[in-house]
N, C-alpha and C positions, 0 to 999 in steps of 0.2 A: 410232397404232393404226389397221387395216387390218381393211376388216368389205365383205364383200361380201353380196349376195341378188338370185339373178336370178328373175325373176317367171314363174310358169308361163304360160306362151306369150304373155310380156311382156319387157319388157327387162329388164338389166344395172343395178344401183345400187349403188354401191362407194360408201362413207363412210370418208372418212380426217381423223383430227383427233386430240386432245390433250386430257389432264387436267393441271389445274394449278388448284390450291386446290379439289380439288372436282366443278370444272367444266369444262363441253366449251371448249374451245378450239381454233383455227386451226384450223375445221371444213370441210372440202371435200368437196361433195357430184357423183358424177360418174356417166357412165355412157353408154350406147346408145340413150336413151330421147329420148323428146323433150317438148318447154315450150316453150307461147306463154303469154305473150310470153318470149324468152328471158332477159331482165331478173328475171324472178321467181325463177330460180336464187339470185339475190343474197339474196332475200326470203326463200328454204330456209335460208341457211346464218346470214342474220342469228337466226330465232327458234328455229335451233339452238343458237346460240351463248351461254356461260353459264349453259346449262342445269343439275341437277343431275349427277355423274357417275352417280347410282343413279337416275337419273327413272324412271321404270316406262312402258311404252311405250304408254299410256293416256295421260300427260301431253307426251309426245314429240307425240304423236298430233295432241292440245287447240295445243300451243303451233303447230303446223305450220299445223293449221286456221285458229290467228288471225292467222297471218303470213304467209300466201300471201292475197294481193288476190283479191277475189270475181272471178269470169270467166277464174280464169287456166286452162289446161288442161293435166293433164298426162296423157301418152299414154304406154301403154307399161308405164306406173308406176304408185303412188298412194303417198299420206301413211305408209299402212300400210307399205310397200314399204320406204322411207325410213327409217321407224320400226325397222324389222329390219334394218337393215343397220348402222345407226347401236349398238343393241346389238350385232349380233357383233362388230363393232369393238371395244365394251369388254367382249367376252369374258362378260356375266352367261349367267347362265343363263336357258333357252327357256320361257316362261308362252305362256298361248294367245293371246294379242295380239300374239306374236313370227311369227304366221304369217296367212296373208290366206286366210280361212274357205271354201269354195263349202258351200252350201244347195241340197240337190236333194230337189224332194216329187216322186219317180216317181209315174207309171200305172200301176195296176191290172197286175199282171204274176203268171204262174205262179209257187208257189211255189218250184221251182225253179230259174228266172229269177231269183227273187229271192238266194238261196243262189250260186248264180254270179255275178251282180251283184257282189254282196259279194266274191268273191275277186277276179276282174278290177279290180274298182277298187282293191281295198287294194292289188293290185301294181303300178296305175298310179301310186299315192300312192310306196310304196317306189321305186320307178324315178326318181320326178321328173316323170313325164308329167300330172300331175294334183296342185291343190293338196291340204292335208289338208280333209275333206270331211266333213260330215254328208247322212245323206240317211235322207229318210223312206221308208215301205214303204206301198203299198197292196195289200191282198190280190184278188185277183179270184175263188177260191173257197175253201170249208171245208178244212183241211189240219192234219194233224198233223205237227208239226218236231220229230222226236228227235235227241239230244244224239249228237256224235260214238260215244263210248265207250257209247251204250247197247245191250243186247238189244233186235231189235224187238219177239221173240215176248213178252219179259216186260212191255215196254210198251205195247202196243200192243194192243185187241181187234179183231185183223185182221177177220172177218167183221161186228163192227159198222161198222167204219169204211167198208167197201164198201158195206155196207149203207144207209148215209146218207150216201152219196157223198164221203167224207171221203179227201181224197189224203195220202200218208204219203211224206215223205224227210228225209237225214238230211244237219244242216246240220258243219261242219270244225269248231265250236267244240264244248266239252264242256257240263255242264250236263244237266239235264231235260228232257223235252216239254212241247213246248205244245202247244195248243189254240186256234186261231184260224179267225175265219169274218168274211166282209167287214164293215164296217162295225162290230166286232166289238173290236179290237184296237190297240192305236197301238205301231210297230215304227220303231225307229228304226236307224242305224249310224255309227258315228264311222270314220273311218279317218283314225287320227291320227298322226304324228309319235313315235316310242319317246321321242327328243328328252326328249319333251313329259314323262313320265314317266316317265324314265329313274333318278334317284334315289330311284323309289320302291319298295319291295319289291311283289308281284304284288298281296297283298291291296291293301293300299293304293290301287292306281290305279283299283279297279274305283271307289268311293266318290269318288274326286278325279273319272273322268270323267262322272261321273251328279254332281255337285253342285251345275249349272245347272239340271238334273232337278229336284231338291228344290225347291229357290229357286220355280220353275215352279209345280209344284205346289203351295207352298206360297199364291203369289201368288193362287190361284183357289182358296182356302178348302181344302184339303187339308193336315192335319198329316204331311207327309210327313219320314220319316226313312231311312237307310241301316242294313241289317241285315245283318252279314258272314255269308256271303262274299259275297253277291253280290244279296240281295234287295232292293228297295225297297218296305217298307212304309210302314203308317199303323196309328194305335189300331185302329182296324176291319179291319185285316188286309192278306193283301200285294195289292201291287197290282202288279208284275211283277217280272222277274228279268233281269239280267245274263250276255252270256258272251264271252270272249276269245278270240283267239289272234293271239301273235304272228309276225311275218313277217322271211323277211331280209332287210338293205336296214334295218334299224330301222323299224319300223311298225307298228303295233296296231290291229287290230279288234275295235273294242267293239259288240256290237250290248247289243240291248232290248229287251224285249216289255214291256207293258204291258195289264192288262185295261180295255178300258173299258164294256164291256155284254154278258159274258160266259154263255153257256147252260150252268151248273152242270151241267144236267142232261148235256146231250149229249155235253160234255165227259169227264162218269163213263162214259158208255156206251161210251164208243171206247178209253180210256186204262184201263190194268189198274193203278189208284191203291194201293198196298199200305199195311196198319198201318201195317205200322213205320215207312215212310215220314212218313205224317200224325201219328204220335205225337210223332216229332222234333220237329214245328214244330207240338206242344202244341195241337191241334185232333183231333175225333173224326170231321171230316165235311170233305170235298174241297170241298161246295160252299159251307163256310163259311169255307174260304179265298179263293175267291171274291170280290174287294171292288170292282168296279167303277168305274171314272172318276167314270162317269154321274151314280153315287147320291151321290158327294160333292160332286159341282162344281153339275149343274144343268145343263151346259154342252155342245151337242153334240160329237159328237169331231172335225168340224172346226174348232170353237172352241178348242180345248182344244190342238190342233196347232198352228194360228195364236198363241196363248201361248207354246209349247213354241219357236217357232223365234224369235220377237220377244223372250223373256229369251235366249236363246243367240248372238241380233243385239246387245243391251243388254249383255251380259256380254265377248262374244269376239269382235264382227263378225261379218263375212261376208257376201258378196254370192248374191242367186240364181244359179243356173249349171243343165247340164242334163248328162243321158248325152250322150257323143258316140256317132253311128253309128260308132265304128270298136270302141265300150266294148259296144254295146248285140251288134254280132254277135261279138263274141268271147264274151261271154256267154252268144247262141244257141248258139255250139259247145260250151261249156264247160257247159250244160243239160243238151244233148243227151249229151256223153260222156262225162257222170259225172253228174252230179244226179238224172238223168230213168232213172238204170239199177239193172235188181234186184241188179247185180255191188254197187254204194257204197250200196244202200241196205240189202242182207242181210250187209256184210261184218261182222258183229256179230249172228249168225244171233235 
């Protein structure tokens, strides 16, 4: 069995070995990379070796950690690396430990930055040029984000939202408006691997990639649950919403909103919220849907991020990482020539 995984702007690590009774056998571990000392090669393939055929790549992970000698280094590579290569070889199927995570908390960046952002990387992710990525969002001002497929005039009360300086564009996924103002909001984005949730019908994946969400939340005193299609709430009401789209290339962008110290008020005044809309989701008042981070944790919201990204280190890995300047100005172009324009923000008059 033949299982290759070359590492985003790392090396080459090809695992070839055997089952028999089981377990891994006459396991060789190879590749472009490099190990000091070179000896420790031996030391990969021994606490490879006998492994279960089904190990899960958590315990691939454990056994490589305790069988490589403290101070060896590997360049190029890592455990994780190894970890993945060693399952394509035996063909199972891709879980989020089959891939080596980056973690990005951007700067304060326009809304529309931010909405570009998000495209640029999810196709850096489908291309190869970038691993699969979480990354946080920080706002730098008030803004309303409408769903691809919505009316703006039906959403939107354009003369309030000037009025209280509230910027409006409209982001590629589908879904509802938000409502967000600095300090205000916790925005997150997966751009993950289709891989990854490729056996699962579209409902489905929203719930599997918010499920370290939950766990999160649940961890800092929040009853959190998943509400389909796409809500995460709590007994006290929702606390943000989910939206998709896929890319070619297999790739998925999951983003997030979440409330965390939200202005009920302000919110109604800019957003044209309808009945029928609110009666759906069995409430008579916008801003008692409303449920805030804040009032249930105690916790500011950069406490409450700092949680968010140490269960999804705990759960999936991943290492800190950053935009690169080559991601960050294709983004300024892709701001400017479409996000930032009345043509893709009116095209849904």
């Amino acid at each position: 069995m033949h299982g290759e995984y070359k590492v985003v702007d790392g090396k080459l690590v090809v695992a070839d070995l055997e089952v028999r009774d089981g377990k891994l056998a006459d396991v060789q571990i190879s590749g472009d990379f490099f190990l000091e000392p070179a000896e420790a090669l031996a030391d990969i393939t021994a606490a490879l070796t006998g492994l279960p055929a089904d190990a899960s790549s958590e315990e691939i992970i454990t056994a490589l950690d305790q069988g490589i000698p403290a101070g060896t280094a590997l360049v190029g590579f890592s455990v994780e690396a190894v970890a993945i290569a060693v399952r394509r070889a035996l063909g199972v199927a891709k879980g989020w430990r089959d891939y080596e995570w980056q973690i990005i908390d951007t700067a304060p960046q326009s809304p529309a930055m931010h909405l570009a952002l998000d495209d640029v990387l999810a196709r850096a992710v489908a291309a190869g040029r970038r691993p699969p990525t979480l990354r946080i969002w920080q706002w730098d001002r008030p803004a309303i984000i409408i769903g691809n497929f919505q009316s703006l005039r039906n959403e939107v009360d354009l003369e309030a939202a000037d009025r209280l300086g509230v910027q409006i564009v409209r982001r590629v996924t589908g879904g509802g408006a938000m409502f967000v103002e600095p300090g205000s909001a916790i925005t997150y984005s997966l751009y993950a691997p289709g891989e990854l949730v490729g056996h699962m019908d579209f409902a489905a994946s929203y719930a599997f990639l918010d499920a370290w969400v939950l766990q999160a939340l649940k961890e800092v005193g929040i009853d959190a649950f998943y509400k389909p299609l796409n809500d995460i709430s709590s007994p006290k009401g929702k606390i943000g919403g989910a939206a998709q789209k896929r890319y070619s290339g297999g790739m998925v962008l999951h983003h997030v909103t979440m409330s965390y110290d939200m202005d009920a008020e302000k919110m109604m005044q800019v957003l044209r919220i309808g009945r029928e809309k609110l009666s759906d989701k069995g409430v008579t008042s916008a801003a008692k849907r409303v449920d805030p981070v804040r009032s249930q944790t105690g916790m500011s919201r950069e406490e409450v991020i700092a949680r968010l990204i140490g269960t999804f280190k705990a759960l999936h890995g991943g290492t800190d990482g950053a935009i690169s300047p080559e991601e960050m100005a294709a983004a300024e172009t892709l701001a400017a020539e479409k996000f930032e324009t009345e043509e893709w923000l009116r095209h849904v008059p």
